[in-house]
C-alpha positions in Angstrom: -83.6 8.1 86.0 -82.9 11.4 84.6 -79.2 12.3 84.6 -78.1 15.2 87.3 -75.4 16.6 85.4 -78.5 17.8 82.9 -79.5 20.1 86.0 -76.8 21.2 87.0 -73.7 24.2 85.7 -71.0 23.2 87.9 -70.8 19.8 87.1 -67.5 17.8 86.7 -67.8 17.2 82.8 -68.3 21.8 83.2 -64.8 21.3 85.9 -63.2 18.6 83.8 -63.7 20.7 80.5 -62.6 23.8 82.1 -59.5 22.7 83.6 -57.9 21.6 80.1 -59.3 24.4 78.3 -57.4 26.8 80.9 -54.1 24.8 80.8 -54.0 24.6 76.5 -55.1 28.4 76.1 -52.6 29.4 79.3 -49.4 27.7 76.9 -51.4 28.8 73.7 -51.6 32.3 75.0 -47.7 32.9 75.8 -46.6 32.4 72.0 -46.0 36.2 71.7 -43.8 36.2 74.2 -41.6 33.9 72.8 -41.5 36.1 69.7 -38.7 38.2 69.7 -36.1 35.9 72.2 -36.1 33.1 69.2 -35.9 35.3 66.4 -33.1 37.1 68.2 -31.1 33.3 68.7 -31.8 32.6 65.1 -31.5 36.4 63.6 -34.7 35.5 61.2 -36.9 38.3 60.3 -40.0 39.2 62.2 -42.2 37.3 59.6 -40.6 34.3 59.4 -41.9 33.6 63.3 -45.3 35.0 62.4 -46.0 32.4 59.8 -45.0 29.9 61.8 -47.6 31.3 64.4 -50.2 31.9 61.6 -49.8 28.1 60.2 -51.0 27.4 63.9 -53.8 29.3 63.8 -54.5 28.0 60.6 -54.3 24.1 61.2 -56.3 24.7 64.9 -59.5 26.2 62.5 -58.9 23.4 60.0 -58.6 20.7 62.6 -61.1 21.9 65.1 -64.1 20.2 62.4 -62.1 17.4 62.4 -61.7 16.6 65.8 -65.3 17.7 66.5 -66.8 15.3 63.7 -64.2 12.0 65.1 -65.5 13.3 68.7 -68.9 13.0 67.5 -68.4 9.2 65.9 -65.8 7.6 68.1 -66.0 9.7 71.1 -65.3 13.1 72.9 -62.7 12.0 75.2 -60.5 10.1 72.3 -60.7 13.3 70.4 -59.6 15.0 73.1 -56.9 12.8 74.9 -55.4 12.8 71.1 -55.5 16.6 70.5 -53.6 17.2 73.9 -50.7 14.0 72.7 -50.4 16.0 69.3 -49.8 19.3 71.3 -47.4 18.2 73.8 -45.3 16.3 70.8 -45.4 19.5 68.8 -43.6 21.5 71.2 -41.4 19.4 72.3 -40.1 18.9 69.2 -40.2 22.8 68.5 -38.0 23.3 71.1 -34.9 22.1 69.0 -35.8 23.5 65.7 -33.5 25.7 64.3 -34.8 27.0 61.3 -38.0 28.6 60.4 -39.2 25.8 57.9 -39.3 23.2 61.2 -41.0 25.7 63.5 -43.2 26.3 60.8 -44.0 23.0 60.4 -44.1 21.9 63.8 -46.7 24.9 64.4 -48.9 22.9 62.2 -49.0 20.1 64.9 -49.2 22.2 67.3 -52.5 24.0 65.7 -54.2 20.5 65.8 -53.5 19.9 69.2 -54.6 22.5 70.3 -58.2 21.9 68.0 -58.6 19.1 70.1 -58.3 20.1 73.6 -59.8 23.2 72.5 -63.2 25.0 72.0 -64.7 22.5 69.5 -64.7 19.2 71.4 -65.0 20.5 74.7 -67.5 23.1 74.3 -70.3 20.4 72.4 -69.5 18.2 75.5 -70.4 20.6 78.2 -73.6 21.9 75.9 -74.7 18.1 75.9 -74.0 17.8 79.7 -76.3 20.9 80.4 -79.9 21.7 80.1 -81.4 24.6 78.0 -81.6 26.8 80.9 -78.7 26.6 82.1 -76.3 26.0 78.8 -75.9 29.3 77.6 -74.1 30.2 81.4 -72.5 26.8 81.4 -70.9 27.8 77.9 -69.6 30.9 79.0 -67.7 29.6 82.6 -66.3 27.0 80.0 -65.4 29.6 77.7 -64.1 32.0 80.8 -61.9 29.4 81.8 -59.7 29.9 78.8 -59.4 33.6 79.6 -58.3 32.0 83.1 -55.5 30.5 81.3 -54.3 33.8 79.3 -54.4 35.3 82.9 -51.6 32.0 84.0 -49.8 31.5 80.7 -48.1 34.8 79.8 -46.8 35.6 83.8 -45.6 32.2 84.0 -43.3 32.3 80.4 -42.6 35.6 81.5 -41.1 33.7 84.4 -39.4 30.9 83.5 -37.9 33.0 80.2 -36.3 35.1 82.8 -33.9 31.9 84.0 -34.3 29.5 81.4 -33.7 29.4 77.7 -37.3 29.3 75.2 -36.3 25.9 74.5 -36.4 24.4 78.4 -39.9 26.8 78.7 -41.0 24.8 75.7 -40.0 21.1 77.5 -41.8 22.3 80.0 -45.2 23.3 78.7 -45.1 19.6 77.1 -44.6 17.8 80.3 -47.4 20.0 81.4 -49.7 18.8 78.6 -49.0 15.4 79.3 -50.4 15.4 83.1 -53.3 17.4 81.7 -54.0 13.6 80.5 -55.4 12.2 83.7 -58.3 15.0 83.6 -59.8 13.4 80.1 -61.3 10.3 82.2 -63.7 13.1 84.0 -65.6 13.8 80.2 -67.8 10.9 80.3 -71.1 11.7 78.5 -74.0 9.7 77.5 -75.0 8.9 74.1 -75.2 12.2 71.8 -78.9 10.3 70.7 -80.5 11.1 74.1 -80.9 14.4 73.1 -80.9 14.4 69.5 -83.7 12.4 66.9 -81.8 9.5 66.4 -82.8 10.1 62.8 -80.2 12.7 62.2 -77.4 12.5 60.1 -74.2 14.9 59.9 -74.4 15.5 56.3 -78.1 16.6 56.2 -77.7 19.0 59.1 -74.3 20.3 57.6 -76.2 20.9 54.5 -79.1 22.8 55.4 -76.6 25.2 57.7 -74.7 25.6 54.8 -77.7 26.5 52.8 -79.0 29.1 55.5 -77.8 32.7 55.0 -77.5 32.7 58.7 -75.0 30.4 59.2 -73.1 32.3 56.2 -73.3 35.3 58.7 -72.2 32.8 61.8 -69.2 32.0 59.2 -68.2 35.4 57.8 -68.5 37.4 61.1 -66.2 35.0 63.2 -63.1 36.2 60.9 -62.7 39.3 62.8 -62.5 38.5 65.8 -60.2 35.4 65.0 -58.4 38.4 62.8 -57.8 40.9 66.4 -57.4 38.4 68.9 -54.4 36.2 66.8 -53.3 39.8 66.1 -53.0 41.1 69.5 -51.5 37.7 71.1 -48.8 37.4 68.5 -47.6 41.1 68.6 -48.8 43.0 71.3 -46.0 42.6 73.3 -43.0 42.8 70.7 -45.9 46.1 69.8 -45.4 47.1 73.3 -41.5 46.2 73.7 -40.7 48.5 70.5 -42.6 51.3 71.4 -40.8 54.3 72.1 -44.2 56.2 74.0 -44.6 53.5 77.1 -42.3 55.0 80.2 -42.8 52.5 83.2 -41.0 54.7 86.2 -42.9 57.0 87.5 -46.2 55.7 86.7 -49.0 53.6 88.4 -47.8 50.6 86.2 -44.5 50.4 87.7 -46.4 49.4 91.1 -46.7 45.9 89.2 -44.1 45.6 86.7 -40.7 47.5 86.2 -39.5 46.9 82.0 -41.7 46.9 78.8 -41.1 43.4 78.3 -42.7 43.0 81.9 -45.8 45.0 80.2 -46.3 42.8 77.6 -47.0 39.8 80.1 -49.1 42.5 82.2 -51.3 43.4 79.2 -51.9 39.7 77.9 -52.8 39.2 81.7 -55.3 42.0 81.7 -57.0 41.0 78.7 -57.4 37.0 80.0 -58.5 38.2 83.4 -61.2 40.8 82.6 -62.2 38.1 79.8 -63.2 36.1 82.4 -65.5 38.8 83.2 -66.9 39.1 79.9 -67.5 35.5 79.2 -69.6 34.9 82.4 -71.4 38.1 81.6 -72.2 37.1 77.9 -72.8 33.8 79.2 -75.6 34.8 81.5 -77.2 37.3 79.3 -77.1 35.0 76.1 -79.7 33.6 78.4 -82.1 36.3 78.2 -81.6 38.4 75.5 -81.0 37.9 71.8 -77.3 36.7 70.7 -77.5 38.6 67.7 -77.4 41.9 69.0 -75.0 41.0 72.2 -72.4 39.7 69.2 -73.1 43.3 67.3 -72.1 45.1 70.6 -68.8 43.1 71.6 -67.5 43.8 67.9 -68.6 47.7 68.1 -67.2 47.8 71.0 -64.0 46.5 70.0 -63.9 48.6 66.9 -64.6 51.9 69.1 -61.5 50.6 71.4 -59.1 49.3 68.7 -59.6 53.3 67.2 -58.9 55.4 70.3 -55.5 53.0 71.6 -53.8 53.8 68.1 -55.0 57.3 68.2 -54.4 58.4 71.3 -51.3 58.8 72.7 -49.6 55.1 73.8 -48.8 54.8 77.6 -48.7 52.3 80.3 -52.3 53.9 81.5 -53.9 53.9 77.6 -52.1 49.8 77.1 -53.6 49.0 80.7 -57.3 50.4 79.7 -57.0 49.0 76.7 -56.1 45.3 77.7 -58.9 45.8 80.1 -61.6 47.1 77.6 -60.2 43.8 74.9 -60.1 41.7 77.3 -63.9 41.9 78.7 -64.9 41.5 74.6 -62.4 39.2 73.9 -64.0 36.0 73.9 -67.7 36.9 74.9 -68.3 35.8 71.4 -67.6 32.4 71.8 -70.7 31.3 74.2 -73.3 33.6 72.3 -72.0 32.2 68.6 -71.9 28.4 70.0 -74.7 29.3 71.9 -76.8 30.2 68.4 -75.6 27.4 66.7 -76.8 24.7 69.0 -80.3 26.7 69.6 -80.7 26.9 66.0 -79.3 23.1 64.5 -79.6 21.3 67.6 -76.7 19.6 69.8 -75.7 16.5 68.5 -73.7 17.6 65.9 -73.2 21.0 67.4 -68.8 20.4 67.7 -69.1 19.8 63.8 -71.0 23.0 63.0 -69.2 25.1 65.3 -66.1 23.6 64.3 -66.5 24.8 60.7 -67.5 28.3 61.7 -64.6 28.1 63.7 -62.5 27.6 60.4 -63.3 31.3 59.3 -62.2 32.5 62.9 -58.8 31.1 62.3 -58.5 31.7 58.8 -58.8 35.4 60.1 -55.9 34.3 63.0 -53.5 33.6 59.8 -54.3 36.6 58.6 -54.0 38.9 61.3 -50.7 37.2 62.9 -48.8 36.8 58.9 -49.8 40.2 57.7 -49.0 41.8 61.0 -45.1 40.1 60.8 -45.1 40.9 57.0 -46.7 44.6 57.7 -43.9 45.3 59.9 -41.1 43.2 58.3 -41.7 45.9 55.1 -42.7 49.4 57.1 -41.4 48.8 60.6 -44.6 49.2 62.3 -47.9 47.4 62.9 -50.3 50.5 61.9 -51.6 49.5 59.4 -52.6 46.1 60.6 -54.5 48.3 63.2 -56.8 50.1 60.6 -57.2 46.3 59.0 -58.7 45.2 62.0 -60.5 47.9 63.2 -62.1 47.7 59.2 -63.0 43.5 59.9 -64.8 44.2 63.1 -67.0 47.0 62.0 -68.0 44.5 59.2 -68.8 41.9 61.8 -70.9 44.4 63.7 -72.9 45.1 60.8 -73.3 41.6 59.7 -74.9 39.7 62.7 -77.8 42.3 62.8 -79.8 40.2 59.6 -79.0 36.9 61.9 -82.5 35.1 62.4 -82.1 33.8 65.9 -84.5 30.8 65.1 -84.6 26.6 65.7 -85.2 24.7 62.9 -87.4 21.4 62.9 -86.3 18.2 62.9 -88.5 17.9 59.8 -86.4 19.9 58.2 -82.7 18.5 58.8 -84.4 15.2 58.1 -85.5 15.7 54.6 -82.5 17.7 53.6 
């Protein structure tokens, strides 16, 4: 008998998926907030944190392969019941480091937790679970549910920062972590085979992508937008908090929120909740309409926005618009570029292949978050991080165009 879940979006692998995608990027998202009250207790330079965040951005792109190729081989929920044990350990722990060598290394952990209970694993179980009609809207509620936890996360820390030390808040989010464990049971799949030729191996169908230009362009293209969005969630708020423009009384903004530091969290909360938005919207037109050009628009569009914010003068309104604008484009790229990858190689090894071009997404998160704390450790200001990103995503634009949006044969991943 056919299996229902292949019929259906809302399934409870879809729910499952969701709900520990939404509770790692809600503790994931709040890092930035936790940016300036630990380099205050330690007095370390603004850097010294960002590497340590960077080193987690770094070790979720190396990882995310990883736990997407031991998914693959010894099973998704293993993968991903391991990936959530590593996370909660690494900020437990972090919570009573003291120097910037431990948070540094504990970040590392922390980056390969958060591989596995994030988009790699997760996102080739729900493709599996889903049929061709319906995937490329099944990807994008899975994806919009970590937006959902960007819109819980940064409030939340805001919160409990406001009472309790970082390094309860940190306890805390590890306890969390741990009860996130009983949801893992719900990922049951069947055999990656009933969908896949049996015949298929991982290293023929990692070769040939590696051999098509238009993976290259898969690879290449996801930097920028790891690049902006590590960028943004690691120093928009201290941006925010320093800025002498933004003046909460007296405007529409203070209807919600009544400090700069309240702001911060506001903004962070914007961007997750209209990127909920954007995820189902690119998830239901990846459907119908070539992913190519849909990626091409989300990175003009956040080139054009990135521009006019640092431009423009910087108020509650302009931060507000522009959390909203980011946040519809902020991770609509996630459904359409998983969604190309398993049109074009197929879905059994999908979580491997997405997991590399992941990689080059979090290589750009190092980037973005290190140079950002080092840019503003040596000039005092974050502008010319800006023009960096704004630079990366007009490349990406420009770069998906040549993309051919094409399946290849089993024939040839076979004879590879």
């Amino acid at each position: 008998m056919k299996d229902e879940r292949i019929n259906s979006v809302l399934t409870p692998i879809l729910i499952g998926g969701s709900l520990i995608l939404l509770i790692s990027f809600a503790i994931r998202s709040t890092f930035g907030l936790f940016q300036i009250p630990i380099a205050s207790d330690f007095l370390w330079n603004r850097s010294e944190f960002s590497l340590a965040i960077a080193i987690q951005n770094l070790a979720w792109g190396v990882g995310t392969p990883l736990f997407s190729a031991f998914a693959e081989k010894y099973g998704d929920r293993k993968a991903i019941a391991i990936g959530l044990i590593l996370y909660a350990i690494g900020i437990f722990i972090s919570s009573t480091a003291t120097t910037p060598e431990a948070h540094q290394t504990l970040n590392f952990l922390i980056g390969f937790g958060i591989a596995g209970s994030g988009f790699g694993p997760i996102l080739a179980v729900v493709g599996r679970a889903t049929s061709p009609e319906k995937r490329s809207l099944a990807l994008g509620i899975t994806t919009a549910s970590g937006s959902a936890g960007q819109v819980v996360g940064p409030p939340l820390a805001s919160i409990l920062l406001s009472f309790l030390p970082w390094s309860s808040v940190f306890e805390i989010f590890s306890i969390i972590l741990l009860i996130t464990l009983i949801l893992v049971p719900i990922l049951k799949t069947e055999s990656n085979t009933n969908i896949n030729n049996e015949n298929e191996k991982i290293s023929n169908v990692v070769f040939v992508a590696l051999k098509d230009p238009t993976y290259s362009m898969l690879f290449f293209g996801f930097f920028s937008c790891g690049f902006q969005l590590a960028f943004i969630t690691a120093h928009f708020p201290a941006f925010i908090v320093e800025s002498s423009s933004p003046i909460i009384e007296g405007s529409l903004i203070s209807l919600v929120c009544s400090s700069v530091e309240g702001l911060g969290a506001l903004s962070m909360a914007l961007i997750g909740l209209f990127n909920i938005i954007g995820c189902l919207i690119a998830g239901a037109l990846g459907k119908g309409h070539y992913k190519k050009y849909l990626l091409s628009l989300i990175y003009t569009g956040r080139t054009v926005a990135a521009i006019l914010f640092i431009l423009l003068p910087i108020t509650p309104t302009s931060i507000a618009i522009f959390s909203i604008v980011m946040g519809a484009l902020w991770l609509a790229t996630v459904p359409l570029t998983s969604g190309i990858i398993g049109h074009i190689y197929g879905l059994k090894f999908m979580g491997t292949l997405y997991g590399i071009v992941f990689f080059s997404h979090q290589l750009g998160s190092f980037v973005g978050v290190w140079l950002g704390g080092l840019f503003y450790d040596m000039y005092g200001s974050y502008d010319i991080v800006w023009w960096v990103g704004i630079g990366v995503g007009a490349f990406s634009a420009i770069i998906h165009l040549p993309i051919r949006e094409k399946p290849l044969s089993n024939t040839n991943i076979q004879t590879a």
